[in-house]
N, C-alpha and C positions, 0 to 999 in steps of 0.2 A: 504494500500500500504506500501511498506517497509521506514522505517522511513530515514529520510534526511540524520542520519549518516552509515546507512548500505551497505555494500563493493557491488558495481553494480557490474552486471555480464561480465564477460571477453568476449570483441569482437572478442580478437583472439583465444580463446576457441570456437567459436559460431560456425566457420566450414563454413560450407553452410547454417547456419539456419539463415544468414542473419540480426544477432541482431541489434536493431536501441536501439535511445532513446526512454523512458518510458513513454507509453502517460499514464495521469495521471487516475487512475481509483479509486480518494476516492470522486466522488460523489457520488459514491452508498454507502457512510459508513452510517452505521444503529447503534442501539442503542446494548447495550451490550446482544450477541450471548444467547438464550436458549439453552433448553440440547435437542430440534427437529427440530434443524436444518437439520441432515441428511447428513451432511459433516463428512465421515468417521476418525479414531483417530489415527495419526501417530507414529513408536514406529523406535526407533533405530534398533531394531533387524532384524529379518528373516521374510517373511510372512509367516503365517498360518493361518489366521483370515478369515473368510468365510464374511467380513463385502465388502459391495459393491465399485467397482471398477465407478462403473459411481453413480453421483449424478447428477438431473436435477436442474442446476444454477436457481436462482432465486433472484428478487434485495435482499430477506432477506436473503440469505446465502450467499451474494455475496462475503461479507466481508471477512466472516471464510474459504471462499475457495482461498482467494487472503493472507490470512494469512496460510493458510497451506502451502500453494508453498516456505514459508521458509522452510519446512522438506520433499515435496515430489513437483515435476515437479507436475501442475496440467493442462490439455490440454483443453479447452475450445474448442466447436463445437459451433458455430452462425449456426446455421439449422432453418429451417420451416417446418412445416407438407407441407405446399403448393408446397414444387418444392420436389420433386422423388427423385432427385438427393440428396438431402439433407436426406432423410430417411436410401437410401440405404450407402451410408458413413456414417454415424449414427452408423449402424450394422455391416460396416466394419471396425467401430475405438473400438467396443464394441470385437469383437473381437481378435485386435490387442493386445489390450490395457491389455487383459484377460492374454496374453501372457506373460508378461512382472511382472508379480506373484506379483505384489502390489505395484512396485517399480515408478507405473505414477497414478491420477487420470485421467479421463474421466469425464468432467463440460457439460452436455450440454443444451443448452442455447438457447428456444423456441423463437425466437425474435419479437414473431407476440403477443405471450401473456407480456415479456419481453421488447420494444423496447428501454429500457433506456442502455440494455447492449451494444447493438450493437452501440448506440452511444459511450459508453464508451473505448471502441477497436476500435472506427470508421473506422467500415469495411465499403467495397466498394462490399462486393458482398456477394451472400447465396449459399451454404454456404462456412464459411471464417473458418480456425482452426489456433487457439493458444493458444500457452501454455505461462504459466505464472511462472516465476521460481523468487524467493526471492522479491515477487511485484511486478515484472518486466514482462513486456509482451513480447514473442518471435514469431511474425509472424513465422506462418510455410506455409499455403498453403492456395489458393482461387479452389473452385470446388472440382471436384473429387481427389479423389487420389486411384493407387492400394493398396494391401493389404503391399506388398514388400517397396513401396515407403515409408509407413507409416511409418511400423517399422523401415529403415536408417532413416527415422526423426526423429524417438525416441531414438533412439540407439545413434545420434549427440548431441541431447537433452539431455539422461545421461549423458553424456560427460561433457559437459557445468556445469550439474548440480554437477558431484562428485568434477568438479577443484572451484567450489564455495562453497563446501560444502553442498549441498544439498543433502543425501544418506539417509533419511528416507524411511522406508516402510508403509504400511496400516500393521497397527494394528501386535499385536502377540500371537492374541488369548485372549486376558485380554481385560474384555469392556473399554470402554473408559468411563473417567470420567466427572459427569451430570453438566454441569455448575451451577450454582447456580443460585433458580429463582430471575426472574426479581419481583421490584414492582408491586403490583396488578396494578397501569394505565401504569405504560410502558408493563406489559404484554397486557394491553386491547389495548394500542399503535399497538404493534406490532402485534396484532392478524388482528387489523386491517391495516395493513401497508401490510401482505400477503395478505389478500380478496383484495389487491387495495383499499380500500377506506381512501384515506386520509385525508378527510375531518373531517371521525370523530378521524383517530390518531391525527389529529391536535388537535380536542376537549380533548382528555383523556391527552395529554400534556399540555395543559392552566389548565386543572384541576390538574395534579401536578405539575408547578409551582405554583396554586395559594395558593397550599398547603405546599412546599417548594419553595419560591423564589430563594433559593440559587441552586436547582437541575440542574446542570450543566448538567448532561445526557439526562432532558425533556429540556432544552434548546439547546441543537444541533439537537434533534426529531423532536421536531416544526420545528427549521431551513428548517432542511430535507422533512419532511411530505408538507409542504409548499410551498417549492421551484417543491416537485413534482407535487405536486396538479396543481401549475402555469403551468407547462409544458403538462400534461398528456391529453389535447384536443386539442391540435398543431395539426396540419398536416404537410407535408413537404412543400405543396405549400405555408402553413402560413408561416413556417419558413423560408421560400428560399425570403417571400414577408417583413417578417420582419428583416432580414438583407440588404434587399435593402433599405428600409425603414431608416434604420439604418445610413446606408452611405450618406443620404440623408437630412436628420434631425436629425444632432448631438445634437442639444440643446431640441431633444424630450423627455423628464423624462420617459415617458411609455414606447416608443420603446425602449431606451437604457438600461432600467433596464429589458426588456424582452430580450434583448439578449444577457444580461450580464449572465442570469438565461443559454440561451442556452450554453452559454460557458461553465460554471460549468459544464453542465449536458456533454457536449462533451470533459473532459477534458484538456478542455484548462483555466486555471485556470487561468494564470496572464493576461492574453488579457479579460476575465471577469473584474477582478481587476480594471486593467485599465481605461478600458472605465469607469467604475464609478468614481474613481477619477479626471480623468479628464474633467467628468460632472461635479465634484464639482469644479472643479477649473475654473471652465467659468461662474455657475450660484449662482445665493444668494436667500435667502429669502424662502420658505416654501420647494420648488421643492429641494431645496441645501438638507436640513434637511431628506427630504425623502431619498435623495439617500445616503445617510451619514446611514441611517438607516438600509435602504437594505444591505449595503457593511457589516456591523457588522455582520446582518443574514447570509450574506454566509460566513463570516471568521467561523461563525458556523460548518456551514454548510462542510466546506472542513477539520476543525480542528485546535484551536489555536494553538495547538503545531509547525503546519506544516512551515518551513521558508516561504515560500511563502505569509503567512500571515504575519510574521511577519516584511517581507520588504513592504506586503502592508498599515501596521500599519505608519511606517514611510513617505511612499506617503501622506497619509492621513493627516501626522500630517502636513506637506509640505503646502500644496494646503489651509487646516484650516487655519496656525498660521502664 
């Protein structure tokens, strides 16, 4: 997401597209981007690049597609194979989108294989379209849309994007350059963070911290690998049972730290925060320690750089000392 000091985008540029504040979307941050990701390479110039206009989102490319939108509008589709409706706007944004010679992506984002995205833009319906401009998310539409509608959305959206700076293209014919590879276990990480299996990226990350203690990048992995593994056999009826749960039994260590975890993942980061600190400020003794533990895991997990942690660092030190 775009870092705490960068210029948000202008509401009264926004037009009709409705701009709100930014829900937060760095719980899907991953470990640093390979060169197969799939996320096309932006260039100041003209397009002429035959390189693709739609990428299918994924939580591993989620990042480098929420870091591109500082150089190009990138339009996120929440769809399902399961509803109709969603296929056929699919191939009406595919192409709108064509239209428009490089100057938008097209993200689209299976939510059935997917469903951490769809928390992360916490739509309310399938499918939901928005674009993301400088980390910032811009609701544009629930349901259908025509082909005409489409494009004034996008045509608003340039807008927005050239008075913030935003006027990159796709590519200008020159490949784009290969990131440099990852270490062999965060590559074994990440190969396993696409198949889903985080159980064993959790294993290839305890293997290189135990190899480098100091590896700050295997320790944000685990954070993450972890935090999703916790989440990833939920249902909605669990989750709707464990925030009643919640309300219910404040001084519960399990409940609270599992919907501390649902926070994160639905970016609501300081209401996460929260509740665990003020677990700790009510309880002592082993359960205290636990959740003191957990809260460090997700300042991981979201990014110590981010302010948000770092005013929860000060809660923390509050409710301790």
């Amino acid at each position: 997401m775009s870092s705490p000091g960068s210029r948000p985008v202008s509401p009264a540029a926004a037009s009709q597209l409705n701009l709100r504040g930014a829900v937060d979307l760095s719980a899907l941050r991953r470990p640093a981007p390979s060169a197969s990701s799939g996320v096309p390479a932006a260039s100041g110039g003209s397009s002429g690049s035959t390189q693709p206009l739609r990428v299918d989102a994924t939580e591993a490319n989620f990042q480098d597609l929420v870091q591109l939108s500082s150089q190009i509008p990138v339009l996120f589709l929440l769809w399902s194979n399961r509803s109709l409706e969603s296929s056929n706007l699919l191939q009406s944004l595919e192409t709108v989108v064509e239209g428009f010679a490089g100057k938008v992506v097209l993200a689209a984002a299976d939510v059935d294989a997917f469903p951490q995205l769809a928390q992360a833009f916490q739509i309310q319906a399938i499918p939901t379209a928005v674009a993301v401009l400088k980390g910032q998310p811009v609701p544009l539409f629930e349901g259908p849309a025509s082909d005409q509608e489409i494009r004034s959305l996008i045509d608003e959206l340039l807008k927005v994007a050239e008075a913030n700076g935003v006027t990159g293209s796709i590519g200008d014919g020159a490949p784009a350059a290969e990131a440099p590879p990852l270490p062999p276990l965060h590559q074994t990480a990440f190969d396993a963070i696409e198949a889903g299996d985080y159980a064993a990226a959790a294993i290839a990350y305890r293997q290189a911290l135990a190899e480098k203690p100091a590896d700050s990048e295997a320790k944000a992995g685990l954070a993450q690998v972890e935090l999703m593994g916790r989440l990833e056999s939920l249902t909605a009826t669990e989750v709707e049972a464990l925030r009643h749960q919640a309300a219910e039994e404040p001084d519960s260590i399990e409940v609270q730290l599992s919907v501390a975890d649902l926070d994160i993942s639905g970016g609501h980061i300081e209401d996460a925060f929260n509740r665990i600190i003020a677990f700790i400020g009510r309880n002592f003794g082993p359960e205290r320690e636990t959740a003191r533990v957990r809260l460090l895991e997700l300042f991981d997990v979201v990014g110590i750089s981010d302010q948000r942690v770092a005013k929860a660092r000060q809660g923390l030190a509050r409710v301790l000392f």
